[in-house]
C-alpha positions in Angstrom: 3.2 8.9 -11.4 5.0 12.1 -10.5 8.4 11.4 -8.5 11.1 13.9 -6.9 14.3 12.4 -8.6 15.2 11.0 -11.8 16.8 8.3 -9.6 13.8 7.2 -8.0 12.2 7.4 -11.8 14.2 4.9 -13.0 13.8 2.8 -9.5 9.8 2.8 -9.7 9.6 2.1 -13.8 12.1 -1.1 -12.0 10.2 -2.0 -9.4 7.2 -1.8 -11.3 8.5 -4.0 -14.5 9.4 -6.6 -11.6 6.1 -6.6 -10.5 4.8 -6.7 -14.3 3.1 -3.5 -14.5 3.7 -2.2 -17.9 5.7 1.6 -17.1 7.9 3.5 -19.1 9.6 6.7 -16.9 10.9 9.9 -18.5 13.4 12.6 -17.0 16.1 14.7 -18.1 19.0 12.6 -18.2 16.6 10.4 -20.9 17.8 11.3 -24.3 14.9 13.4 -26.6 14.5 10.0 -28.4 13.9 8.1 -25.2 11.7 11.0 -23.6 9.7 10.5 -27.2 9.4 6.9 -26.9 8.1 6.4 -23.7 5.4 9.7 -24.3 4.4 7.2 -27.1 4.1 4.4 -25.7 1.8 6.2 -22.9 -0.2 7.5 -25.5 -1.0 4.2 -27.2 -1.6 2.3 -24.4 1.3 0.2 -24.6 2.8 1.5 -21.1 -0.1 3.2 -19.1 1.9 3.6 -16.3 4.2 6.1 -16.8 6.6 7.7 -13.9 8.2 11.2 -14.2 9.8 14.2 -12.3 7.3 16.3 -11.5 9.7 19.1 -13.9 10.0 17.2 -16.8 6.2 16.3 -17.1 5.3 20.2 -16.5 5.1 21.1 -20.5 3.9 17.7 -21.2 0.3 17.4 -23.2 -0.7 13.7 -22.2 -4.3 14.1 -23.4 -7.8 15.1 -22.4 -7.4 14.0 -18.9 -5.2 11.3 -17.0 -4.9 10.2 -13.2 -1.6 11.4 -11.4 -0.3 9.8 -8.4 2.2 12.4 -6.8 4.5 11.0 -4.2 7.3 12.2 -2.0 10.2 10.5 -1.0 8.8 10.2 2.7 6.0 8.0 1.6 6.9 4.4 1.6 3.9 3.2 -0.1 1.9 3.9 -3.5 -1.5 3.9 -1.2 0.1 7.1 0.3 0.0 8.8 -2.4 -2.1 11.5 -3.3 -4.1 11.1 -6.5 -5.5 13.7 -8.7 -7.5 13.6 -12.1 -6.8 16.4 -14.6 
């Protein structure tokens, strides 16, 4: 899930633990080891939700092909968002 601000990053990987969705999120105030971690863990399986600015996931190989949700802070709600497979 692509998000506008490291902020709201770390508030959706939150909310979504609360709601126990497994998510790891990744940004630029994440140290390389943290940005690593979670990258694994999406690529195992382990978290297959994971949230990032839309800049820090823009180098990013996460495999053949995944499903992106890309939101804006004016949508309220995930069904708002628009979805895309690469």
């Amino acid at each position: 899930m692509f998000v506008e601000t490291k902020k709201g990053a770390d508030a959706l990987e939150y909310f979504l633990h609360q709601e126990n969705y497994p998510a790891s999120s990744i940004h630029g105030d994440r140290s390389q080891r943290e940005r690593e971690e979670a990258l694994k863990t999406f690529r195992i399986g382990r978290t297959p939700i994971l949230v990032a600015t839309a800049v820090c996931v823009g180098g990013v190989g996460l495999g053949d092909s995944m499903v992106v949700f890309a939101m804006s802070r004016h949508q309220k709600q995930l069904s708002e968002a628009t979805v895309y497979l690469i």
